[in-house]
FILUM-506089 format. One record per residue (C-alpha): x, y, z; chain; residue number from 0; residue in one letter. Coordinates in nm, 4 decimals. Each point is the difference from the previous one (the first is absolute). Last residue first. Layout:
<rec c1="X" c2="Y" c3="Z" c="A" k="NUM" r="A"/>
...
END
This chain:
<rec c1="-3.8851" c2="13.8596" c3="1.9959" c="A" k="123" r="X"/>
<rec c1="0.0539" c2="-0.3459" c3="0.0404" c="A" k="122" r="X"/>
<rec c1="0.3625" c2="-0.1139" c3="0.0043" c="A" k="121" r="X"/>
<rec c1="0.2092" c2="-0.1089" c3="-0.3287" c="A" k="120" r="X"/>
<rec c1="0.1930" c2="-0.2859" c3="0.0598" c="A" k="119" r="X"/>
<rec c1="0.3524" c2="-0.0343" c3="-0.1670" c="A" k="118" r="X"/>
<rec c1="0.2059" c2="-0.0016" c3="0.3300" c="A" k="117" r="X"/>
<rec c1="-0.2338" c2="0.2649" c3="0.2497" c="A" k="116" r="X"/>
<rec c1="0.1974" c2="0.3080" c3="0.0533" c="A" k="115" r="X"/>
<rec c1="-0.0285" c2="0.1060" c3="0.4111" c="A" k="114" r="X"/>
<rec c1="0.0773" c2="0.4183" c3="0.0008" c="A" k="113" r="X"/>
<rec c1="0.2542" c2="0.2247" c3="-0.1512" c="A" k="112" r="X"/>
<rec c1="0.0811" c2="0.1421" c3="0.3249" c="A" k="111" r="X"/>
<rec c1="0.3238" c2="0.2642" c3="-0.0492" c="A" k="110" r="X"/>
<rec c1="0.2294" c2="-0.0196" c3="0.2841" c="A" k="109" r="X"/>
<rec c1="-0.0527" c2="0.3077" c3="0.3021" c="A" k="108" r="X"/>
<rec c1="0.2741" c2="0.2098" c3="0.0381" c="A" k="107" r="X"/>
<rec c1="-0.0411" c2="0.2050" c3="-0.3030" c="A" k="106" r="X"/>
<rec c1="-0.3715" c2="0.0417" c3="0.1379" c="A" k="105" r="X"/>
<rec c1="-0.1427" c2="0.3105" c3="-0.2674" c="A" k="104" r="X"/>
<rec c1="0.1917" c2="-0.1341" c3="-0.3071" c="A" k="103" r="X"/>
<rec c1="0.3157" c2="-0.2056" c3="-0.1241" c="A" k="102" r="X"/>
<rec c1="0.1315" c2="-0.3366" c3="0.1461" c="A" k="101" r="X"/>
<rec c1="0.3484" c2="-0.1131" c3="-0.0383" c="A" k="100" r="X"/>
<rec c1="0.0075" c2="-0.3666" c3="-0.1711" c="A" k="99" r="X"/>
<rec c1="0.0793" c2="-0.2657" c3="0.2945" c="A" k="98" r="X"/>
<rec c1="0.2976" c2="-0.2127" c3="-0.0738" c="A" k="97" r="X"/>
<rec c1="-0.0312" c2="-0.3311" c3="-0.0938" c="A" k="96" r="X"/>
<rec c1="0.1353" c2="-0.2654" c3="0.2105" c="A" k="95" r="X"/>
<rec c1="0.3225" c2="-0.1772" c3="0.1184" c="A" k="94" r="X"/>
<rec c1="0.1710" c2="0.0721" c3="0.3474" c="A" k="93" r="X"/>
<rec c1="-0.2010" c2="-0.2856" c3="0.2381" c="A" k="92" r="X"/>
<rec c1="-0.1044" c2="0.3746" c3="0.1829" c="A" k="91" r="X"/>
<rec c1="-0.2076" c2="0.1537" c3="-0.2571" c="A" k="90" r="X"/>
<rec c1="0.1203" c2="0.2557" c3="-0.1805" c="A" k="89" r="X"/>
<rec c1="-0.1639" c2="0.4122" c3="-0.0171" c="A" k="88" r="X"/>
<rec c1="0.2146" c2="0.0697" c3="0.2864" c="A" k="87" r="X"/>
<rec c1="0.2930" c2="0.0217" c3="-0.1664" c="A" k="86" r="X"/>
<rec c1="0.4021" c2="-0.0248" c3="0.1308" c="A" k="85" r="X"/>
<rec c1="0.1871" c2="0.2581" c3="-0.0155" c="A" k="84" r="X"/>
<rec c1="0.1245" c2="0.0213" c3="0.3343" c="A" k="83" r="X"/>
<rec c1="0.0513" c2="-0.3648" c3="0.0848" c="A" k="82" r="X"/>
<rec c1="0.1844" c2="-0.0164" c3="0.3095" c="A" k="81" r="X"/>
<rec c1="-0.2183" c2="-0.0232" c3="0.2639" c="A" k="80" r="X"/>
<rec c1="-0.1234" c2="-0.2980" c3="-0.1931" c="A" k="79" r="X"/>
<rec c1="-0.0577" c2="-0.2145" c3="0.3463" c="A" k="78" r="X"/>
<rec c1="0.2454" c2="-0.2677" c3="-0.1042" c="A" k="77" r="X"/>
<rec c1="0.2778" c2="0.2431" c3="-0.1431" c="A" k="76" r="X"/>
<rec c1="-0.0265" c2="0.1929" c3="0.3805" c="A" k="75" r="X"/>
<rec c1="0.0765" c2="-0.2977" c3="0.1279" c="A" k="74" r="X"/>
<rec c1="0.2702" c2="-0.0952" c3="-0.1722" c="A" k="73" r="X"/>
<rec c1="0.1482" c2="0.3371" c3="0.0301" c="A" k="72" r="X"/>
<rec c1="-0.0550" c2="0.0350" c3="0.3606" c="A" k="71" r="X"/>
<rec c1="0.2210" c2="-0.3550" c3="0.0276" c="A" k="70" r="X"/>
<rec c1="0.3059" c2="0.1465" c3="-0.2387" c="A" k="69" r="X"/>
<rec c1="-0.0345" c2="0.3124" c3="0.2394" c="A" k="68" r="X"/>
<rec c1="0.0312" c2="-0.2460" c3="0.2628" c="A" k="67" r="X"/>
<rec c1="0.3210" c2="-0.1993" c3="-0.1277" c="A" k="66" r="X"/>
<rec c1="0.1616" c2="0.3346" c3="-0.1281" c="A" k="65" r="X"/>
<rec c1="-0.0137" c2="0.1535" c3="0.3945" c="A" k="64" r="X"/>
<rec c1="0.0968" c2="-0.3317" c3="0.1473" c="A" k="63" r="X"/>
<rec c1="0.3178" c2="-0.0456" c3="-0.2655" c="A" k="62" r="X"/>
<rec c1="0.0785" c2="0.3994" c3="0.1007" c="A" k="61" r="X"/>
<rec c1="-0.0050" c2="-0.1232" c3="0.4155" c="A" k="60" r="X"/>
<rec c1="0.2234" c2="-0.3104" c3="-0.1044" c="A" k="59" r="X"/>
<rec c1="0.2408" c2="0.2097" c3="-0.1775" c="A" k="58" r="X"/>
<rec c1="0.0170" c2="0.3007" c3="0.2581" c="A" k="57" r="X"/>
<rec c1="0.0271" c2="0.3466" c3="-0.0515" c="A" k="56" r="X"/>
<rec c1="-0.0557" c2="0.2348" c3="0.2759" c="A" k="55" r="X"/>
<rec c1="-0.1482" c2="-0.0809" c3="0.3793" c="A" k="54" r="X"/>
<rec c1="-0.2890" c2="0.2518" c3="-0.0119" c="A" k="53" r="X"/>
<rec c1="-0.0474" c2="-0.0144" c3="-0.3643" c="A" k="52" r="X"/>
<rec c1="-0.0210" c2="-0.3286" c3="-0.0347" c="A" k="51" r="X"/>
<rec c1="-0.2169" c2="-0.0818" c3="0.2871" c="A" k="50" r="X"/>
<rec c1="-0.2343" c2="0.2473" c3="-0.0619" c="A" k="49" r="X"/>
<rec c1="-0.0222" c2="-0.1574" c3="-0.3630" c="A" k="48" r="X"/>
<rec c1="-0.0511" c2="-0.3223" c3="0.1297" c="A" k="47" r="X"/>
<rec c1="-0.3167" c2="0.1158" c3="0.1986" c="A" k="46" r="X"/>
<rec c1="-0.1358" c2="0.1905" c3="-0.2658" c="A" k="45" r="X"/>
<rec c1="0.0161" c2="-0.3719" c3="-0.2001" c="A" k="44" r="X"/>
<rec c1="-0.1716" c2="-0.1763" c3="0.3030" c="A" k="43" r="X"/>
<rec c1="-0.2610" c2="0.2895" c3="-0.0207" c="A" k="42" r="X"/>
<rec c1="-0.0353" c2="-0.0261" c3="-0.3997" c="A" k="41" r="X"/>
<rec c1="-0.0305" c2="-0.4070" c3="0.0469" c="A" k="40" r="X"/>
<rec c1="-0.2428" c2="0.0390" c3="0.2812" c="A" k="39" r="X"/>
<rec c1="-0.1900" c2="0.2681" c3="-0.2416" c="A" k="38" r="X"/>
<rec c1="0.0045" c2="-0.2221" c3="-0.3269" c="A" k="37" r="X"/>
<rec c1="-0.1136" c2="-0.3081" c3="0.1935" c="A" k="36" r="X"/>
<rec c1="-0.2916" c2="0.1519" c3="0.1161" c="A" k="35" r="X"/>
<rec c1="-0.0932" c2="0.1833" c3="-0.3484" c="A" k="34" r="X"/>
<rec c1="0.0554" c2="-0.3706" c3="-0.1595" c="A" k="33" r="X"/>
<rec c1="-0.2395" c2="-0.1650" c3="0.2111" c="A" k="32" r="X"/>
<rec c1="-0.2457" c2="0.2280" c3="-0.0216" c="A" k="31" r="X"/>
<rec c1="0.0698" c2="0.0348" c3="-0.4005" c="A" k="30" r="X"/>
<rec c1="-0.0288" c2="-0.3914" c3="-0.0179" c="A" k="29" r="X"/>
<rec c1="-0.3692" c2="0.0322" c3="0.1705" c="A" k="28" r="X"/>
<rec c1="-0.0898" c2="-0.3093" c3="0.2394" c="A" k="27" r="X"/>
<rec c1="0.0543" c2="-0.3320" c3="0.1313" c="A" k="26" r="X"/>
<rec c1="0.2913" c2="-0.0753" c3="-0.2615" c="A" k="25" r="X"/>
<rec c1="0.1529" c2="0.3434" c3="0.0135" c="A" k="24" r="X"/>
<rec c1="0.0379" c2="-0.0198" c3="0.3553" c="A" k="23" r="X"/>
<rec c1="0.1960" c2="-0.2976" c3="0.0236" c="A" k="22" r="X"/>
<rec c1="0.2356" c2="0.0929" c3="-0.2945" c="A" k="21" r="X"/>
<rec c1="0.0436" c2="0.3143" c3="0.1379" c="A" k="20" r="X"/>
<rec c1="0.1087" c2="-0.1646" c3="0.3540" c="A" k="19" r="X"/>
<rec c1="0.2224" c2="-0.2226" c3="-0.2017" c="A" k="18" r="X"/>
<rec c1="0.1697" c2="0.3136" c3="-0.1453" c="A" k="17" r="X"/>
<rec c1="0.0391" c2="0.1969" c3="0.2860" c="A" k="16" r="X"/>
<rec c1="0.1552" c2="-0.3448" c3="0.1792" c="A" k="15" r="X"/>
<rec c1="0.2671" c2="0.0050" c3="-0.2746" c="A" k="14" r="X"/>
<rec c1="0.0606" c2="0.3203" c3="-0.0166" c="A" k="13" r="X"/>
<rec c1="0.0439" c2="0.0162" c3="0.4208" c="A" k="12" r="X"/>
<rec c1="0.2395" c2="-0.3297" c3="-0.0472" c="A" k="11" r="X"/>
<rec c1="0.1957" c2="0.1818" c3="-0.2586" c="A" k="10" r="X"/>
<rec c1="0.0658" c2="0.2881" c3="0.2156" c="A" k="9" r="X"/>
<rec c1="0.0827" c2="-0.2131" c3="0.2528" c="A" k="8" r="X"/>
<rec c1="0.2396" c2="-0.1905" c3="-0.1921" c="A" k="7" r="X"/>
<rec c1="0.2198" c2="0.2781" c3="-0.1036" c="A" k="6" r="X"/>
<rec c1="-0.0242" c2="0.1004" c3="-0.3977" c="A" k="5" r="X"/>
<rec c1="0.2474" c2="-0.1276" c3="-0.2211" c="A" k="4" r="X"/>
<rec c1="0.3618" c2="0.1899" c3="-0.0260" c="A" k="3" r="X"/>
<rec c1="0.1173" c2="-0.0868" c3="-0.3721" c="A" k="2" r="X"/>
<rec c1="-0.0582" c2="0.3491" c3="-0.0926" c="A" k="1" r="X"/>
<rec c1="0.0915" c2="0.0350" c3="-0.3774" c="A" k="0" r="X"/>
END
């Protein structure tokens, strides 16, 4: 187990990513937010990786590499990035039916069954 934590300035930079999504997320789209934050943490994380490899092994330097790729994974959890099975047939609160496949001419096009009146019969 590496008991090396991350240095401070690395820490400092996720913290500031993530207050900056946090920011951006409330006065507009979460995936904006999320794809900005994903490719400063990605840069600061190539960055590390440079540095690791250029100077060898180094505890701090592998606890800064885990501690963004820990971050990138968050992030990437909040956007759904990860979800490769998911369906797009279900609505986004997570319950709900799912949609019967359609069959005909327009397979991409759902079926219209048309307004049904409740119990009253129309004029015809």
């Amino acid at each position: 187990m590496n008991t090396e934590q991350a240095s401070d300035e690395v820490t400092d930079s996720i913290a500031h990513i993530e207050m900056h999504r946090q920011e951006m997320a409330k006065e507009g789209s979460l995936a904006a937010a999320c794809n900005e934050a994903l490719r400063k943490l990605q840069d600061l994380l190539k960055h590390e990786q440079e540095e690791l490899h250029g100077n060898g092994p180094h505890p701090q330097r592998t606890a800064n590499v885990a501690a963004l790729t820990e971050a990138i994974e968050r992030v990437k959890r909040m956007t759904g990035a990860k979800n490769p099975g998911g369906s797009s047939n279900q609505r986004p609160g997570g319950g709900g039916r799912r949609q019967p496949p359609t069959r005909g001419a327009n397979p991409g096009q759902a079926r219209n069954k048309g307004r049904r009146t409740m119990g009253r019969r129309g004029e015809r």
